[in-house]
C-alpha positions in Angstrom: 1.1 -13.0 -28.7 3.6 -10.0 -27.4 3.5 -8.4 -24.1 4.6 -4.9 -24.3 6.9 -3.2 -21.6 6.9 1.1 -21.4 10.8 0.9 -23.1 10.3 0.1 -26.6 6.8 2.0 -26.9 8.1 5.4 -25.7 11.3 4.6 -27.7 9.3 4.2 -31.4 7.0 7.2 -29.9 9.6 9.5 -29.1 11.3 9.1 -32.5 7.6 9.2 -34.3 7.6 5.4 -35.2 5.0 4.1 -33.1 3.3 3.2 -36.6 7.0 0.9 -37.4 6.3 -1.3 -34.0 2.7 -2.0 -35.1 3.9 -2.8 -38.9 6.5 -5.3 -37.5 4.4 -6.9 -34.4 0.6 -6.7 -35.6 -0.5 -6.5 -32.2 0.7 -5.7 -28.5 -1.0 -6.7 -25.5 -0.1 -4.5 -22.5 -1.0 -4.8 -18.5 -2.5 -1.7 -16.5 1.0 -0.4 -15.0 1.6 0.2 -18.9 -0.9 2.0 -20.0 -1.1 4.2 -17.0 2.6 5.4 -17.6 2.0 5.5 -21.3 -1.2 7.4 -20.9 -2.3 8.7 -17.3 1.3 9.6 -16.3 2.3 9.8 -20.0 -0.7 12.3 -21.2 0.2 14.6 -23.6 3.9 12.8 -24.2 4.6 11.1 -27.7 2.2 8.4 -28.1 -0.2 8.6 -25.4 -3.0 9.4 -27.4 -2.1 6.7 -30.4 -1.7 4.0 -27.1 -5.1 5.4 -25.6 -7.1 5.5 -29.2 -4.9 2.7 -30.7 -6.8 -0.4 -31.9 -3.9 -2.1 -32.0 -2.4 -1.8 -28.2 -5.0 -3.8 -25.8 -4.8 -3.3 -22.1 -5.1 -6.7 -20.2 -5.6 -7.0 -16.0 -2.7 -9.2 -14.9 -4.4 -11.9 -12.5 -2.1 -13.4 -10.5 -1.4 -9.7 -8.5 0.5 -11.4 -5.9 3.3 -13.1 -8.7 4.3 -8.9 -9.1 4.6 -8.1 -5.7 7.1 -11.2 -5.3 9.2 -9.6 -8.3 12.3 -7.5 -7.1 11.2 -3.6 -6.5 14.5 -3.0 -8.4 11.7 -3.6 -11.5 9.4 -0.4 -12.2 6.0 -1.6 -11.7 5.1 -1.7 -15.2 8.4 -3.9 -15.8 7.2 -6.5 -13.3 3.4 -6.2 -14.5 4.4 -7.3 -18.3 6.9 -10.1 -17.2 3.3 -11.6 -15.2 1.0 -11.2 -17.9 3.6 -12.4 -20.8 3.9 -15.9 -18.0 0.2 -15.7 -18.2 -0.7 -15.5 -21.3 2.7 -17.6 -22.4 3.3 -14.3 -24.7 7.0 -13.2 -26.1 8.0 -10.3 -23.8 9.2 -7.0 -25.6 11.2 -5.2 -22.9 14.8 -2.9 -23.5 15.8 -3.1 -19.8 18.5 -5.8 -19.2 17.5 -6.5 -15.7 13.7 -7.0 -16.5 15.0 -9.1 -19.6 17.1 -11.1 -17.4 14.3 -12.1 -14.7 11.9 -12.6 -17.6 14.2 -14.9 -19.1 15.4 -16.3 -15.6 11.4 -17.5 -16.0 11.7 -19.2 -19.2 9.9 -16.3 -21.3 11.3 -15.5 -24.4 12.4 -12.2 -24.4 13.4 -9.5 -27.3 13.3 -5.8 -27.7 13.6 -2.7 -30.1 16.7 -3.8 -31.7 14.8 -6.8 -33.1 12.1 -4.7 -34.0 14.3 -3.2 -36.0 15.8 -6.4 -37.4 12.5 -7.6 -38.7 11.3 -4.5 -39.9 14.7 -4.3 -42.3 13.9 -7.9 -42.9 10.7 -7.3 -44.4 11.2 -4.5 -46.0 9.1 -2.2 -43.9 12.4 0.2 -43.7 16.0 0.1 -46.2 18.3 0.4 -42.8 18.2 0.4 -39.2 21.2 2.3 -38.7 19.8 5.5 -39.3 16.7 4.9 -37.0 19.1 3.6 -33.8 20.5 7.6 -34.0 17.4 8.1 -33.8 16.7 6.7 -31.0 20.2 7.7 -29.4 19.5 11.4 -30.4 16.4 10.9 -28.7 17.7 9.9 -25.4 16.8 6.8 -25.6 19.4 4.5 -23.9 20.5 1.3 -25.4 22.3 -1.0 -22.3 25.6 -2.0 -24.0 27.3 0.3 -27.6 28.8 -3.3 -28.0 25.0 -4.6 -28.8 24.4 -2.0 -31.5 28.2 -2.6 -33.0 27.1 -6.6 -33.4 23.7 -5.8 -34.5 25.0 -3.2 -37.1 27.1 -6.1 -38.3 24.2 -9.0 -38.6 22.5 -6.0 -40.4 24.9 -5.2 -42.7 25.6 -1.7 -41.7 29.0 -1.8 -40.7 30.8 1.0 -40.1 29.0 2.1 -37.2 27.5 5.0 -35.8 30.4 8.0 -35.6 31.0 8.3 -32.1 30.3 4.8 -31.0 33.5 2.8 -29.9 34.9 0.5 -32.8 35.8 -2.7 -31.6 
């Protein structure tokens, strides 16, 4: 089972690949905070209605409400919602944000995001190359922590030389 963060469903919405996430992960499970900034807050944004209509996103009510109010307030709310329900439900987390990673992982979740995504969907096939779809997402807005992390993931990939503009290490 996969808990969902926001991150990496408005990253693969943004870019119009909402359909790549479900093709890699089958299913995501998401908690209310989620869906709400996906689809109340997010309404009309890319994906909203394919999270909303989606039989392939379920919304789950994360029980133990006090476990998120103990989480930093540094987290967004939907950022501390998914690291409770992956402990749970003893789910993988999907999450971008380095600081949600690290307290995920600081409580022994296993944690992975859009770049491994990407990984697997190379892997199987589903796409030729992932360097194309990380511009993409960096064309997009969409903020990836470190350039070092896309420069060694390029390289596990097999896409060396990197992105033009990215520093070359």
């Amino acid at each position: 089972m996969i808990v969902a963060d926001t991150g990496p469903i408005i990253a693969f919405a943004r870019i119009g690949r909402l359909s790549l996430l479900h093709d890699v992960v089958g299913v995501l499970t998401i908690p209310h905070a989620v869906y709400e900034e996906l689809v109340g807050r997010g309404h009309g944004r890319p994906g909203a209605a394919e999270v909303a209509h989606g039989t392939w996103i379920h919304r789950r009510t994360v029980r133990d409400i006090a476990a998120v109010a103990h989480l930093p307030s540094i987290l967004h709310t939907g950022e501390r919602e998914a690291i409770i329900l992956a402990t749970e439900l003893h789910a993988q987390l999907l999450i971008d944000e380095r600081r949600g990673r690290e307290m995920a992982t600081a409580r022994g979740l296993e944690v992975f995001g859009s770049l491994r995504i990407l990984g697997e969907a190379k892997r199987s096939g589903v796409i030729p190359a992932v360097r194309p779809i990380i511009q993409e997402l960096l064309d997009a807005g969409y903020w990836i922590d470190e350039e070092r992390v896309i420069h060694v993931f390029l390289e596990e990939m097999g896409e060396a030389p990197l992105i033009p503009g990215l520093p070359q290490e």
